[in-house]
N, C-alpha and C positions, 0 to 999 in steps of 0.2 A: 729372533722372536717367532719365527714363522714355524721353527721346529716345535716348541715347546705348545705352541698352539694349532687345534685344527682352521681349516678354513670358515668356517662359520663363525668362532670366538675370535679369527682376526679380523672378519670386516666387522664383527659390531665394539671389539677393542681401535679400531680406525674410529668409529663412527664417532664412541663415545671420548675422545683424545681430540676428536678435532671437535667436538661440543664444548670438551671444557676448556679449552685453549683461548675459544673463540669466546664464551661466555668471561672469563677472567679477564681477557685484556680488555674489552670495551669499556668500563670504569675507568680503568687510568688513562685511555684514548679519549676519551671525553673530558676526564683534567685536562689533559693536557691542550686539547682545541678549546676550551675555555679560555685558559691559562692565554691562548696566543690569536683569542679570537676570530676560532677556523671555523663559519656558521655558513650554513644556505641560507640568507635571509630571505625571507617572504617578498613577496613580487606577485605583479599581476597574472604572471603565469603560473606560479609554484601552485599547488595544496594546501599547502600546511598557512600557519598564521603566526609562528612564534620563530624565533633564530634556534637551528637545530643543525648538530655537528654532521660534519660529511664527511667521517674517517671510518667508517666502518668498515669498504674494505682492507683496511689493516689490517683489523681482527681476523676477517675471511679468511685473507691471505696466508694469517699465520695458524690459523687453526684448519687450513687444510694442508699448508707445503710442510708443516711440522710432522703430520700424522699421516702423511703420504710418506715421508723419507723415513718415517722411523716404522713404519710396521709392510711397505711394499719389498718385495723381491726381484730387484733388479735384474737380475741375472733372467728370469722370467719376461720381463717386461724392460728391454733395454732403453724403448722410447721414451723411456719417461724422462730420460736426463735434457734430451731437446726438447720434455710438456713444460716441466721447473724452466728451464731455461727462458723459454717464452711467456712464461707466467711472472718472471724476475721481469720482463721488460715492458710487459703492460701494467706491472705494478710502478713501476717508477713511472709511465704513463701515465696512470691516472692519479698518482697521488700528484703530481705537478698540474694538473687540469681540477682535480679538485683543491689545492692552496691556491693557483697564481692563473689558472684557466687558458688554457694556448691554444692555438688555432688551430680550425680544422683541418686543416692540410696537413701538421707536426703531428697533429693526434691521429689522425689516419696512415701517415708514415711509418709512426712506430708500433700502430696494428700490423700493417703491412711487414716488417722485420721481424716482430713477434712470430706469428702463422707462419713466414716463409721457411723459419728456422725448423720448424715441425715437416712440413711441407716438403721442403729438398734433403733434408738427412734424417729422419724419420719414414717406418713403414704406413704411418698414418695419410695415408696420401689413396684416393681414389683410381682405383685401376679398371673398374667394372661399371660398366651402368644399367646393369642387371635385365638386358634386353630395351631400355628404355628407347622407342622410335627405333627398337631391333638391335642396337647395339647393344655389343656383352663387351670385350675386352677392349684398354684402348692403352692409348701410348704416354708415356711420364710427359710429352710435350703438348699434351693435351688436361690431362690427367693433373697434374702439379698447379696450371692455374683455375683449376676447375676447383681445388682443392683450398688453394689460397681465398678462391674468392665466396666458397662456402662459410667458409670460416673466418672471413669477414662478415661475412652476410649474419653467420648466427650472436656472434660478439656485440657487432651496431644493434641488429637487436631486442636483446635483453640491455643494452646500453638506451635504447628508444624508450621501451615500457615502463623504465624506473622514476615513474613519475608520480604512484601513490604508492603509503605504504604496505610492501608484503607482497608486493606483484612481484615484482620480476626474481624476487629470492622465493615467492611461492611458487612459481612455473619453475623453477631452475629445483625446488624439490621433488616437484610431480613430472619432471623430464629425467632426473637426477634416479629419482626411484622405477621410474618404470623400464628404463635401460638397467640399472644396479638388479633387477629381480630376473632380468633376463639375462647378464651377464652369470649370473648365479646359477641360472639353471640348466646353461648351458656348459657350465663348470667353468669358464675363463675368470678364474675368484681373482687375480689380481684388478680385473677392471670392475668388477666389484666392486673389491676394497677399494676403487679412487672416486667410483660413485658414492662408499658411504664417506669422504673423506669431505666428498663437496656435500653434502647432506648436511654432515654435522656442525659444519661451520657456516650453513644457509638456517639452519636450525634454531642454533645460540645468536645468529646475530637474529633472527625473527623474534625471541624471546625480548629485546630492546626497541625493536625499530618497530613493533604493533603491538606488545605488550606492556610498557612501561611509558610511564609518564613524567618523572623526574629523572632518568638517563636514555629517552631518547637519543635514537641515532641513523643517520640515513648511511649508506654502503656506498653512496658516492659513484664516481665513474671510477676506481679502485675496483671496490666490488663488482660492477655489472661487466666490467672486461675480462674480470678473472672469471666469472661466471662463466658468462659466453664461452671463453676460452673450455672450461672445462667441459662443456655439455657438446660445445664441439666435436672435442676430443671426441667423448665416447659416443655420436656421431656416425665417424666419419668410420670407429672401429664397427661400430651394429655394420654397417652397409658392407666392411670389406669381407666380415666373420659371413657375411649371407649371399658369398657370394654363391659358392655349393651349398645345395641344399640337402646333402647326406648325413645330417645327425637331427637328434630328437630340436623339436622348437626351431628349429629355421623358417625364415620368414621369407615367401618370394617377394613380396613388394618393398624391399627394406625402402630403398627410396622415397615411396610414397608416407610407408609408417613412419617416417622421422620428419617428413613434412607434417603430421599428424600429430609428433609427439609434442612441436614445435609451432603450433596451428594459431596461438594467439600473438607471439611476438614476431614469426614471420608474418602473418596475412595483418598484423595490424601497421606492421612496420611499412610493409606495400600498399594496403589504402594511404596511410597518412603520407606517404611521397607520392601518391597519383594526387591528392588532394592538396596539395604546397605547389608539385608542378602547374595544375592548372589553375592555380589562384595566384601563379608567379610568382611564390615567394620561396625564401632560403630554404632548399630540400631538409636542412639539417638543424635550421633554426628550432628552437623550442615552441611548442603553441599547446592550444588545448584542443585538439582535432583528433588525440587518441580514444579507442572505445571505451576507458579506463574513464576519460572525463563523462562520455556521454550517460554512463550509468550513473556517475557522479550528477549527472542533471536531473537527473530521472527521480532524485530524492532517497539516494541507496547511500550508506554509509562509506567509508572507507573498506571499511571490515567486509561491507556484504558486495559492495565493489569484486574485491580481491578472493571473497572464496569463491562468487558465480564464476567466474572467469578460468580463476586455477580448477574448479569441476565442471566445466566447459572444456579446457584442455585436459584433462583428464578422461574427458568423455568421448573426444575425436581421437584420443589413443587406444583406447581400450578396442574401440569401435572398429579402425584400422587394422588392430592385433586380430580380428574374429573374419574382418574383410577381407583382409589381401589374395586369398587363394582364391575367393569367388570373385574376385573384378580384376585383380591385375594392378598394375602399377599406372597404368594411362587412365583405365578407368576407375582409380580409387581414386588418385589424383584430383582428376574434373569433379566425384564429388566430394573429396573436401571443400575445393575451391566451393563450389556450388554452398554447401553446408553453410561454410563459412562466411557468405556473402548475405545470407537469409539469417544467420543468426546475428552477426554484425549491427543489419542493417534494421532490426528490432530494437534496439531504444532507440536510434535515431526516429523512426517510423510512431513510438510513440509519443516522443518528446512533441513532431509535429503534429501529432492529433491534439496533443494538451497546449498546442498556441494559436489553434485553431477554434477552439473552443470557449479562450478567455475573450 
């Protein structure tokens, strides 16, 4: 396939293969969790108000590992037999966590065997820390769990913010596209093409799970692990591709910029566990303590929830992509954190003006 097409007609032949893959099978995944009674029922913590199926990342799954195997060039890109591999085992993760729900120890287990497989026999693995605290090269004994536990780190999550609809598959397109236009311009068109693979299958299933009303569908922990997994992926590749800076578009502070590209489900994932730890409760319980809810108080819709947010993180990336050569990586760093702590902490800030006032 790759002969007969140039690079450009194959990532948007990826993009649009794992669109319609993903848009066909959610109808019959929705009979069939009808059929067998497979719903996120409503609760005092959910969102929503009505029983709404939690198979969606099936679709995901198949409408990206279909149009990744059938249009990438392995031979180009050898790692991707250990990406599918690890994608195969947090798919069976999560589909058992969203039919039968298993505990967080099993479920962090088989995160952990997933990424390690990527991690010990994969080039995707962290060797540079791009001068960070002075350090550039380091050693796989360092490097590997530094690697693993990134990549946890990005998986939980997008596994944390999937709490209204269109967030966490809307940051996973605006993290998805803005790595896929750099990987593009930089010519590395197979990682590309695995950007648009997760695009078009975060794409087709958004067109169900915030546009439809009689075949709503949530992406489940299925979906947000495979997600995670993939934006990992290309990740962990931005940071190794930067680590010389001798071709056009390199980036010194990759580090910081992927903490940036990443700025709503890391920094919201780290308040809501400083705020569970010091209120002593389950680090990984469910609650409503994400910023996703507090906008939600604030009298903001769903929809207007999920696009401030995804143009919020859109915004600390762009902003990154223009900053990093004037501040650096320590001092970009400190301000996002900074950024992100002031913009954060604005609906909370207005919610208590408006209870101070009743």
């Amino acid at each position: 396939m790759s002969e007969l097409l140039s690079e450009p007609y194959l990532i948007l032949a990826t993009f649009i293969v794992s669109l319609i893959i993903t848009v066909v099978s959610i109808p019959s995944i929705i009979k069939v969790a009808e059929l067998k009674q497979l719903f996120d029922e409503p609760n005092e913590r959910t969102m929503h108000d009505k029983s709404i199926p939690t198979l969606g990342g099936m679709a995901i799954f198949s409408g990206f590992t279909v149009s990744v195997l059938f249009f990438s060039d392995f031979s180009q890109i050898p790692e991707l037999k250990y990406v599918l591999a690890a994608t195969v085992i947090l798919f069976f993760v999560g589909i058992k966590d969203d039919i039968l729900v298993i505990a967080p120890v099993t479920k962090l287990l088989g995160q952990i065997l997933a990424v390690s497989i990527i991690a010990f026999f994969s080039d995707l693995q962290f060797t540079d820390l791009h001068g960070f605290f002075g350090i550039h090269s380091i050693s796989p004994y360092f490097g590997i769990p530094l690697t693993i536990f990134v990549y946890l780190v990005i998986v939980n999550g997008f596994n944390l913010i999937d709490g209204i609809d269109g967030l966490s598959a809307g940051i996973g397109v605006a993290a998805a596209g803005t790595l896929g236009i750099w990987f593009f311009l930089v010519k590395e068109y197979q990682y590309a093409l695995f950007s648009a693979a997760v695009i078009g299958a975060l794409v087709g299933f958004l067109r169900f799970n915030v546009f439809s009303v009689k075949n709503k569908i949530f992406m489940g922990d299925t979906g947000s692990l495979i997600l995670g997994l993939g934006i990992s992926v290309l990740i962990v590749k931005f940071n190794e591709m930067n680590i010389h800076q001798d071709f056009d578009y390199a980036k010194y502070a990759a580090p910081a910029i992927s903490i940036a590209i990443l700025t709503i489900p890391l920094y919201d994932t780290l308040r809501v566990m400083f705020i569970r730890f010091f209120q002593r409760k389950p680090l990984f319980k469910p609650d409503k303590q994400h910023i996703h809810h507090a906008f939600i108080r604030l009298g903001l819709s769903h929809k207007q929830a999920v696009l401030i947010l995804v143009l919020l993180n859109l915004l600390f990336s762009i902003a990154a992509m223009y900053l990093h050569n004037i501040l650096g990586i320590r001092r970009l760093i400190l301000v996002l954190l900074l950024s992100a702590m002031i913009v954060f902490y604005i609906p909370v800030l207005i919610q208590n003006i408006k209870k101070r006032k009743k």
